[in-house]
N, C-alpha and C positions, 0 to 999 in steps of 0.2 A: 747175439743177432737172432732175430725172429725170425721165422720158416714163415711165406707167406704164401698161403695158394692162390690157385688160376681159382676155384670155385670153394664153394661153402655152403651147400643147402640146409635154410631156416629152417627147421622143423622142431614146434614147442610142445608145449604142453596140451594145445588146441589141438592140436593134429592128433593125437596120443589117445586123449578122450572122446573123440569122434570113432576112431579106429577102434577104440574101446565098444563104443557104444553097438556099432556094427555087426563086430565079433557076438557081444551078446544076446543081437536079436535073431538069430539066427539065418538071417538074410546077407549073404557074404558075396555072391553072385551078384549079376546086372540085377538090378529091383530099385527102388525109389530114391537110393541117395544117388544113384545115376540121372534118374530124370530129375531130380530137383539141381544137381548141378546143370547139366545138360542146358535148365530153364534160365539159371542164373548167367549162367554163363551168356548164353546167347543177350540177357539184358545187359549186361555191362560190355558185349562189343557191339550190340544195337543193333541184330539181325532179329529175322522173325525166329529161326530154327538154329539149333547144335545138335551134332550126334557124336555122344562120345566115344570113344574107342581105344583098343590096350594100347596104339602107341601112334608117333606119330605117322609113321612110317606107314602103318594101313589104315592112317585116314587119307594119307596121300593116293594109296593103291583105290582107297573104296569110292575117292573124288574121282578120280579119274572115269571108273568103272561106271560110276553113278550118269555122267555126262558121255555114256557108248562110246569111249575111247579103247579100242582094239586094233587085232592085228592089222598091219599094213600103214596106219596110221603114224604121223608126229608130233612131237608135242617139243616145241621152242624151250629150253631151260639154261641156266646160268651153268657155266661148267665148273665154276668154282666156289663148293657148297659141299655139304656133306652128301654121300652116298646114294643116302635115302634119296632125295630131290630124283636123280637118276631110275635107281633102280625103280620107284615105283615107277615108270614107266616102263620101263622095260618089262614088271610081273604083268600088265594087261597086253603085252604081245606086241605093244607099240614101240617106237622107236625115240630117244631122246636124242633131240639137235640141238645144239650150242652155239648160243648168240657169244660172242665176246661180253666181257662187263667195260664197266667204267671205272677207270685207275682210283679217282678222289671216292668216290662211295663204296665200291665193291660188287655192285652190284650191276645187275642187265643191264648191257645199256640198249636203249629202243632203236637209235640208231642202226643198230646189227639187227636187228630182228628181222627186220621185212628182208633184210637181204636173204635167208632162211627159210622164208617162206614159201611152200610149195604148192599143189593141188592134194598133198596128201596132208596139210600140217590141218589139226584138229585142233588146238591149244597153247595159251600159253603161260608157262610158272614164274612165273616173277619168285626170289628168291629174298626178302626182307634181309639180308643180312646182318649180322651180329647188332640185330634191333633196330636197324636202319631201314624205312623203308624204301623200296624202287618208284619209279619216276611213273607211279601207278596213273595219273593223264595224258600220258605217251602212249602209254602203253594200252590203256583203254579206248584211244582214238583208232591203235593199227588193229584190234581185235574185232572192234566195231568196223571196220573197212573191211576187213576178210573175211567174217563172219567168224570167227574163233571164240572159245570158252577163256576163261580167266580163271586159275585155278592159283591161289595166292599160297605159296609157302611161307607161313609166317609163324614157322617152328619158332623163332628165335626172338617173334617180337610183339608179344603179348602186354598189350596197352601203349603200342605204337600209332603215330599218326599220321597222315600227308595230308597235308590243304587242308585240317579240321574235319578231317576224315578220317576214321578208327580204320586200321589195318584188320583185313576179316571181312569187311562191308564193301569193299571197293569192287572183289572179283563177280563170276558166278559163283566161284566157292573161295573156304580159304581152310587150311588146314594148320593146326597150332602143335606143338610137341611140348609134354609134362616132363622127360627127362628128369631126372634130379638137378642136373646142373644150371635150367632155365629160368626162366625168372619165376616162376610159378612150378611147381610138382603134383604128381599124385604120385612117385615115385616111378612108375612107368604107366606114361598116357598119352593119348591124341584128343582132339576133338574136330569136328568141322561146322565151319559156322557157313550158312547161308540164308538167301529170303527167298528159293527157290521152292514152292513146296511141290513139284512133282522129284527136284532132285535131292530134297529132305527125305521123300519117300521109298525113294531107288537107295540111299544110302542107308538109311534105316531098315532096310532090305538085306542087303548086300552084307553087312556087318551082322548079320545073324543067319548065316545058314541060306541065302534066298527066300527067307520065309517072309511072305506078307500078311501071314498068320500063323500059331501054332499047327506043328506038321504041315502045314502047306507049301510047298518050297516051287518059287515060279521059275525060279533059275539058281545056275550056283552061283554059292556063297561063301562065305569064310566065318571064322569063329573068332571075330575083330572086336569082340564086348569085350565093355573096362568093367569091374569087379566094384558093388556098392565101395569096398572097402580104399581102395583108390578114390572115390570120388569122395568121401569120406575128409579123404585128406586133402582134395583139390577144394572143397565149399570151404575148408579151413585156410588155404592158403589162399582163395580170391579174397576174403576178408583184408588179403595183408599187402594185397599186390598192387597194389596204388602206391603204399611206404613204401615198398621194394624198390618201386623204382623212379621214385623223387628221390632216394639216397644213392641209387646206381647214377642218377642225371648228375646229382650233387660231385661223385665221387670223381664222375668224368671230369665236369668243369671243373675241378678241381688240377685233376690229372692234365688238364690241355693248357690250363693258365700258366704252371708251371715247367711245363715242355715243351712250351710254344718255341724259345727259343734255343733249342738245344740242338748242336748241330749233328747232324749225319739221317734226323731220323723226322716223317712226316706223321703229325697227331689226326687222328677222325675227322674227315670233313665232316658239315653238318648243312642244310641249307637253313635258313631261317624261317622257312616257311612248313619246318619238317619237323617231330620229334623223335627221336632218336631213346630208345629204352635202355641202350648197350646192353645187351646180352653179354659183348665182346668189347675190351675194349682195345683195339690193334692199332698198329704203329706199324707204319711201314721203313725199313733200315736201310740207307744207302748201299751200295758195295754188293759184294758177291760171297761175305760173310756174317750171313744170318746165324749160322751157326754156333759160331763165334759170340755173337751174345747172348743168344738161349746159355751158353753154357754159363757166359760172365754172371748172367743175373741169376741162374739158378744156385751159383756158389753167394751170391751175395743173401742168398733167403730169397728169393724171387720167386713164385712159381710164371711158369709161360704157359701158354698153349699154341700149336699152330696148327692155324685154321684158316685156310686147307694145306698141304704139301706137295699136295697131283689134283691138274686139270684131270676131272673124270674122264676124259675121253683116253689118258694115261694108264689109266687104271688096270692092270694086268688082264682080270674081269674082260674090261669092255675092247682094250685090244684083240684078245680072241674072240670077243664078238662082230669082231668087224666094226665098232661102233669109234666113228671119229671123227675129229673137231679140228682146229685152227684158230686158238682165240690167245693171239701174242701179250694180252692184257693180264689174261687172267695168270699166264703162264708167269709173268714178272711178278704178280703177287706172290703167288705162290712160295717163289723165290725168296721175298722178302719180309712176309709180312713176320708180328709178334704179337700175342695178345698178351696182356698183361692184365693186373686182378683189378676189379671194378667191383663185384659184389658187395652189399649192403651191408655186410659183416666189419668192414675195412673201418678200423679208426684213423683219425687224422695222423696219429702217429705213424700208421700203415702206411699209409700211400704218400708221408713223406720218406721212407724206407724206401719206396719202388722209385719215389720220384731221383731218390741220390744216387741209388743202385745206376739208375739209367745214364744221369749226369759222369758216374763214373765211367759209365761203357762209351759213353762217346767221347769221352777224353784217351782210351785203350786205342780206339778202332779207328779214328779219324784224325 
């Protein structure tokens, strides 16, 4: 039986010899293989501006800062997401409020939003979930009605679409994570994409120190530069990330044609008018033993991931901060979701492995 993992980051021979080349020019710091990603990148999600940054996490913080989101402030976000989503809210002194999501996608749903909405709320993060995008016309109608930013977390969905719209283009900003495990790496990176250019320039700011020139520092800043040597490996991997993830789409529709009817367990909705990159590909499990099958399929060679386990407003963290939610959706996910492997590595022998694996556990559990 084969060991099958949650993730498998491509990394060839291209990657190797870029990284090579880097190393040997002596320029290993931010310098030109950052702005020529930076360039590339913003053309292939079709904004005027990218700035890229070590991770995702302080592009999120640097969005935020960029668009004068501080103390006293809220910023509207999914509470069922990684961490990061949160806490960069909370490093600019602001406060993160949680809409519920929506059970079939995962994601915000719009409906909750307004109800969240205060005199103090400044922003809102839609959360792309495991490649999926958010109901980003909804969501752009109640920011436009309350005059709020749109700051897109789209850690997870790098060459995702809504309505023929590239995810990244839809907010005032949007922020993407290199991760390894993503569909794309630098090994550890962020970038942020917009067409805003005074808040290209406040970022571009902000990620280096407050300098809007050498030694000149208009305000503080942080040390949020990505290294030539990462971007290095990111120009090598956007080459590749279009086949990424027509073989993640592949692997999915593969994965849902043959588990569409198997009982105890719901496959990814999708809408039709939506693309979907899966970063993740989750299954949500009947019953009050989720547990129970992480383990079955991890003894069958399965890898799992779950993604998430705690509503942030759960979060030991945010409990002592006072910080807290009420979103009964997100809280049933949590409960039950499983992700299971989808990565571009997977042969068809693979994922008829997960496909039996899975057929067996619902014949166990139900």
């Amino acid at each position: 039986m084969k060991n099958i993992s949650i993730a498998n980051p491509i990394i060839g021979d291209e990657e190797v010899e870029e990284v090579l080349k880097v190393l040997r020019s002596g320029m290993i710091a931010q310098g030109p293989k950052v702005e020529e990603f930076e360039k590339k990148f913003a053309d292939w999600i079709g904004t005027k501006y990218a700035i890229a940054t070590n991770s995702g996490t302080s592009a999120l913080h640097v969005a935020l800062l960029a668009c004068k989101i501080g103390e006293g402030d809220e910023v509207i976000t999914s509470p069922f997401t990684f961490i990061a989503s949160g806490n960069s809210i909370v490093y600019t002194g602001a406060k993160p409020v949680f809409a519920d999501i929506d059970l079939k996608t995962y994601n915000i749903d719009p409906k909750d939003i307004e109800n969240h909405i205060t005199d103090k709320t400044k922003a809102i993060m839609p959360v792309h979930l495991y490649g999926q995008p958010a109901k980003m016309d909804e969501i752009k109608e109640i920011a436009k009605k309350h005059d709020l930013f749109i700051i897109e977390d789209a850690a997870q969905s790098h060459g995702a679409i809504f309505k023929n719209e590239n995810i990244g283009t839809l907010g005032d900003m949007a922020c993407f994570s290199f991760y390894p495990t993503k569909n794309m790496t630098t090994s550890e990176g962020g970038i942020i994409t917009t067409n805003d250019k005074e808040l290209y320039e406040r970022s571009r700011m902000l990620r280096a120190h407050g300098a809007s020139e050498r030694y000149h520092h208009d305000e503080i800043g942080y040390n949020f530069r990505m290294t030539d040597i990462a971007a290095a490996i990111g120009l090598a991997q956007l080459k590749k990330i279009d086949n990424f993830n027509s073989k993640r789409i592949e692997n999915a529709n593969y994965l849902s044609e043959n588990l569409k009817d198997i009982e105890g367990i719901t496959t990814p909705y999708l809408d039709s008018d939506l693309k979907s990159v899966y970063h993740q590909y989750t299954i949500k499990v009947k019953g009050d033993n989720r547990d129970d099958w992480v383990e079955f399929l991890n003894n069958e060679g399965i890898g799992t991931g779950i993604h998430y386990p705690i509503p942030l407003y759960n979060q030991p963290i945010y409990k002592k901060l006072n910080i807290k939610g009420n979103c009964p959706n997100a809280e049933e996910a949590a409960d039950s979701v499983i992700s299971i492997p989808v990565h571009p590595s997977l042969s068809k022998n693979d994922l008829n492995q997960v496909i039996e694996a899975i057929k067996k556990a619902s014949k166990n559990f139900n």
